[in-house]
PyMOL CGO cylinders between C-alpha atoms (Angstrom):
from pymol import cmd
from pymol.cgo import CYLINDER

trace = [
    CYLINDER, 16.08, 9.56, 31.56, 16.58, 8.33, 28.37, 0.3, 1, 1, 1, 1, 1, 1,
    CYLINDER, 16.58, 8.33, 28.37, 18.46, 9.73, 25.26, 0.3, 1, 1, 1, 1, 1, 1,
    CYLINDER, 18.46, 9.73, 25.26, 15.06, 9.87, 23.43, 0.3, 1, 1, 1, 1, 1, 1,
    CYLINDER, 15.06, 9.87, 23.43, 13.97, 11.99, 26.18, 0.3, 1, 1, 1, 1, 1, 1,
    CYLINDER, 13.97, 11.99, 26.18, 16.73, 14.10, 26.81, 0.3, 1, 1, 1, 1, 1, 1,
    CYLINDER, 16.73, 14.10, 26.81, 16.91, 15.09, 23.08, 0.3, 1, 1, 1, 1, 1, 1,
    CYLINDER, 16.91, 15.09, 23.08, 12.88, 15.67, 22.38, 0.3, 1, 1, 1, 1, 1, 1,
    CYLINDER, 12.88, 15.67, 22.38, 13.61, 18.15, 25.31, 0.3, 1, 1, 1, 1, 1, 1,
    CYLINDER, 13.61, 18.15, 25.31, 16.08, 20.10, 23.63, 0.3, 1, 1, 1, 1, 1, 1,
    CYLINDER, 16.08, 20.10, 23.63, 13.80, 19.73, 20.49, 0.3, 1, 1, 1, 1, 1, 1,
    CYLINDER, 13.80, 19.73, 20.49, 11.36, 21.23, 21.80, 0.3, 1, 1, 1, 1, 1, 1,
    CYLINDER, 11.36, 21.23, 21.80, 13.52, 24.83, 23.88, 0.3, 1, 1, 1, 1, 1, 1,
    CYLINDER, 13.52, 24.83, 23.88, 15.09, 25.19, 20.36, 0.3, 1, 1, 1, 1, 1, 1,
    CYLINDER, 15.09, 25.19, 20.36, 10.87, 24.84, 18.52, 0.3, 1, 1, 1, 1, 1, 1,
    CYLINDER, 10.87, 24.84, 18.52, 10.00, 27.25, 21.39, 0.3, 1, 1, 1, 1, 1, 1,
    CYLINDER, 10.00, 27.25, 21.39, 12.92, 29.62, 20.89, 0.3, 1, 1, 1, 1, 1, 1,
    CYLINDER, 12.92, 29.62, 20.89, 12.21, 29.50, 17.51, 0.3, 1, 1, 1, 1, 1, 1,
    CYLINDER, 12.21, 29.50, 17.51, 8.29, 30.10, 17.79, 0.3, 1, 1, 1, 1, 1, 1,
    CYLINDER, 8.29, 30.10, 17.79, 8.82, 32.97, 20.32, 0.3, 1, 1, 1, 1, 1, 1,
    CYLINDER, 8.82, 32.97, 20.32, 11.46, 34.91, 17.71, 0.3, 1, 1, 1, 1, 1, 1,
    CYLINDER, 11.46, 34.91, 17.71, 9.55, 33.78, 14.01, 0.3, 1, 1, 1, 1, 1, 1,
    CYLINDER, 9.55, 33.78, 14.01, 9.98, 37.27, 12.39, 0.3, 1, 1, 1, 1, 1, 1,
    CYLINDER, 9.98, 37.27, 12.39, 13.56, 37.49, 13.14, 0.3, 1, 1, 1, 1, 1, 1,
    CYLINDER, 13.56, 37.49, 13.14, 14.21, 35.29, 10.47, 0.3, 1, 1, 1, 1, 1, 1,
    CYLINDER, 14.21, 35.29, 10.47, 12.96, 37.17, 7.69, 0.3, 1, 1, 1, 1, 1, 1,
    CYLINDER, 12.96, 37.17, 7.69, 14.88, 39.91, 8.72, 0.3, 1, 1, 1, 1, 1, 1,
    CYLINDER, 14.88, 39.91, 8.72, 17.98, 37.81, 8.56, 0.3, 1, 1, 1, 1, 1, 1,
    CYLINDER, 17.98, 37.81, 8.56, 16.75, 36.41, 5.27, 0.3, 1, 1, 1, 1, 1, 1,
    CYLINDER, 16.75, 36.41, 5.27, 15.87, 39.91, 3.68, 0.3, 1, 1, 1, 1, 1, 1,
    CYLINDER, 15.87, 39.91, 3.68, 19.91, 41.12, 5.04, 0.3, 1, 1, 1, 1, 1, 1,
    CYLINDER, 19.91, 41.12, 5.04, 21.41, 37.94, 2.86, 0.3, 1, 1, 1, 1, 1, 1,
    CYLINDER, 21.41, 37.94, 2.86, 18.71, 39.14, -0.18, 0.3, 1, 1, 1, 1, 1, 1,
    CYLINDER, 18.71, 39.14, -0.18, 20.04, 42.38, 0.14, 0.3, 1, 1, 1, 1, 1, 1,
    CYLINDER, 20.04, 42.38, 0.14, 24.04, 42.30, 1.05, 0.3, 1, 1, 1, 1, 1, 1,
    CYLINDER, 24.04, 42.30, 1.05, 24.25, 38.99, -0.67, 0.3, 1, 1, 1, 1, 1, 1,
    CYLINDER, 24.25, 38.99, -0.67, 27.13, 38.22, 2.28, 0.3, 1, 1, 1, 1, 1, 1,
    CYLINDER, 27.13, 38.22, 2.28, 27.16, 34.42, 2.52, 0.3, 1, 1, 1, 1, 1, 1,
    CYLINDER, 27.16, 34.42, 2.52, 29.51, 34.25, 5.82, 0.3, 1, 1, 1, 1, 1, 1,
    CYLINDER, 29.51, 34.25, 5.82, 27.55, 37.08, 7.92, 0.3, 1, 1, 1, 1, 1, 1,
    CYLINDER, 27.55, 37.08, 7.92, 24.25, 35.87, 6.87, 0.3, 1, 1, 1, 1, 1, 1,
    CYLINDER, 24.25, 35.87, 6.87, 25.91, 32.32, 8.20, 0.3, 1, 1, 1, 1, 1, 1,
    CYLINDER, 25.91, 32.32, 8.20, 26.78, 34.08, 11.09, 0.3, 1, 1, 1, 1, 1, 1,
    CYLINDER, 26.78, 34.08, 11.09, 23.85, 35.59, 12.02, 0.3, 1, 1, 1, 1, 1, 1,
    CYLINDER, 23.85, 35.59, 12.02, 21.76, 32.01, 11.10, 0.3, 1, 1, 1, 1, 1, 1,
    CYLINDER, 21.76, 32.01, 11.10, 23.93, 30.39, 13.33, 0.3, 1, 1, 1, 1, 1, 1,
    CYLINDER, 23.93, 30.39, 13.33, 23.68, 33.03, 16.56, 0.3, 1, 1, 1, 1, 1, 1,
    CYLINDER, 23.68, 33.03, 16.56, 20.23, 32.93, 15.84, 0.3, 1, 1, 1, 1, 1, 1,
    CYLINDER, 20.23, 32.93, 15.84, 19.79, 28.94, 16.36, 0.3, 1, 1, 1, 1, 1, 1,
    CYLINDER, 19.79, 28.94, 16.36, 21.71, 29.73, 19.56, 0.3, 1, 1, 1, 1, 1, 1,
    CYLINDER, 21.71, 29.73, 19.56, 19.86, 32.54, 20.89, 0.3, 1, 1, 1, 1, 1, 1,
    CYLINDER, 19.86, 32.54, 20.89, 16.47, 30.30, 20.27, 0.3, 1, 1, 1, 1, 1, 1,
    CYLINDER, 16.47, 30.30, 20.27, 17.15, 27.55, 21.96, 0.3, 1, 1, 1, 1, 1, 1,
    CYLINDER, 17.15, 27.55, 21.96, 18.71, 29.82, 25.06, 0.3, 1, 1, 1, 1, 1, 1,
    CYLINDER, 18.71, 29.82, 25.06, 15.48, 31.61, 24.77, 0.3, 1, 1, 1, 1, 1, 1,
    CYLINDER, 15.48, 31.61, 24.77, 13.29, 28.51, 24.54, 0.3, 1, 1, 1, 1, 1, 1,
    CYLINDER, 13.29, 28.51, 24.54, 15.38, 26.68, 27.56, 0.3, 1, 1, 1, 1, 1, 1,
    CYLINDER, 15.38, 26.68, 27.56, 14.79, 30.16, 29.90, 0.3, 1, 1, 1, 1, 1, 1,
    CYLINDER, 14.79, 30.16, 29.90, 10.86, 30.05, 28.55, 0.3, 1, 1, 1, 1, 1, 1,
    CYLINDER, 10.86, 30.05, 28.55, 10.59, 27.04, 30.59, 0.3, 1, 1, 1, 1, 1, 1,
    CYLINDER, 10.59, 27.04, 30.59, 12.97, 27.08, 33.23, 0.3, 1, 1, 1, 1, 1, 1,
    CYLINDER, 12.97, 27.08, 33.23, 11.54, 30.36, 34.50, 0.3, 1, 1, 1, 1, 1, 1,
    CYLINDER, 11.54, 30.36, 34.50, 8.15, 29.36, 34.59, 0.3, 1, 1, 1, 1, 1, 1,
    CYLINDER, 8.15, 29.36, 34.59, 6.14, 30.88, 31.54, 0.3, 1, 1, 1, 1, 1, 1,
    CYLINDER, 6.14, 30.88, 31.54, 5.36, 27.98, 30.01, 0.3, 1, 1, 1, 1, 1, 1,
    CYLINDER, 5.36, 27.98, 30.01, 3.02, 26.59, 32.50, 0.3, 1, 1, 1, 1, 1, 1,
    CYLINDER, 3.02, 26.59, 32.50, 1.60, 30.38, 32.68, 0.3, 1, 1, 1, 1, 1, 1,
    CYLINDER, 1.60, 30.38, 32.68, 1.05, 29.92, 28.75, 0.3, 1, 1, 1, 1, 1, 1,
    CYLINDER, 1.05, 29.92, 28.75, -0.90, 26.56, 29.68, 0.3, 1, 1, 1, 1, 1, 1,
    CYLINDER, -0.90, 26.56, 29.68, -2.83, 28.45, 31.97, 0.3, 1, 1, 1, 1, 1, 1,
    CYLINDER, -2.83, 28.45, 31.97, -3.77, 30.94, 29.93, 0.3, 1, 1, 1, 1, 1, 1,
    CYLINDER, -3.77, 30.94, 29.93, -5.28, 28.11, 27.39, 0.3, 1, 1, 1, 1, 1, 1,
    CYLINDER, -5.28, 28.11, 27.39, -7.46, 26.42, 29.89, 0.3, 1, 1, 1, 1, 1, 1,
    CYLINDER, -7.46, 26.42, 29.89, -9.08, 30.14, 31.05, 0.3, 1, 1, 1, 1, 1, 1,
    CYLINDER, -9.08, 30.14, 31.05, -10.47, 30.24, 27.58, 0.3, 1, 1, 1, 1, 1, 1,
    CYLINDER, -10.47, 30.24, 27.58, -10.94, 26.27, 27.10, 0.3, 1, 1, 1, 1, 1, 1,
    CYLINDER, -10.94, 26.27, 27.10, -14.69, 25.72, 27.62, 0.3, 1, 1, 1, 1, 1, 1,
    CYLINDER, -14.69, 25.72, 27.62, -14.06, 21.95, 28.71, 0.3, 1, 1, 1, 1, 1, 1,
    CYLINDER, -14.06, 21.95, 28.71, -11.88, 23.04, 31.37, 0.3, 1, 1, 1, 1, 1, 1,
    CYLINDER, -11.88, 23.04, 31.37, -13.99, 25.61, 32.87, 0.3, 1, 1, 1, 1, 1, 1,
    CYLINDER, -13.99, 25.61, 32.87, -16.79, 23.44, 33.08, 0.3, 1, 1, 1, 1, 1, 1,
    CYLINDER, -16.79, 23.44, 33.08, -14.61, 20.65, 34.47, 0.3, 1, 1, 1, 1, 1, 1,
    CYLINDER, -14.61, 20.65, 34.47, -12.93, 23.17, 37.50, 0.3, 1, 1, 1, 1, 1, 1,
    CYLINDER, -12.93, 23.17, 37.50, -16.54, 24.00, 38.21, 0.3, 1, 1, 1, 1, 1, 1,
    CYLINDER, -16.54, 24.00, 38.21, -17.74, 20.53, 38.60, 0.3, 1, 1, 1, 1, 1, 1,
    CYLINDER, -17.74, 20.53, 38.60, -14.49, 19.80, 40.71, 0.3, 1, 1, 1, 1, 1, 1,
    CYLINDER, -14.49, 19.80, 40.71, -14.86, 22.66, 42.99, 0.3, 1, 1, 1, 1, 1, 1,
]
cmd.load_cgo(trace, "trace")
């Protein structure tokens, strides 16, 4: 493996991390709005990119994301009619 590779696949657990927690940020944005603290709202940014890609890394390591694939060919029409031809 490459180092293209290897980094695209941390890309891509920190964009899942991040997809599976999206409405966390706005609550971290709306507590530096609000408390205007520069170094906790830092803080919390920063365990926040942490605790996404962790996320994102254990969404595929354990298995869900080739559940989540699954679940987009049941409703994909070209893939039903595809298993049906094949079976």
């Amino acid at each position: 493996m490459n180092w293209k590779f290897i980094s695209m696949l941390h890309w891509t657990y920190f964009n899942k991390g991040m997809s599976l927690t999206y409405y966390i940020k706005f609550l971290i944005l709306l507590f530096g709005v609000s408390s205007l603290n520069v170094k906790d709202t830092l803080y919390l940014g920063a365990l926040y990119g942490v605790a996404s890609y962790i996320l994102g890394l254990l969404f595929f390591r354990v298995g869900f994301a080739e559940e989540e694939i699954e679940v987009n060919n049941f409703f994909n029409r070209f893939v039903r009619e595809v298993r049906k031809k094949f079976k």
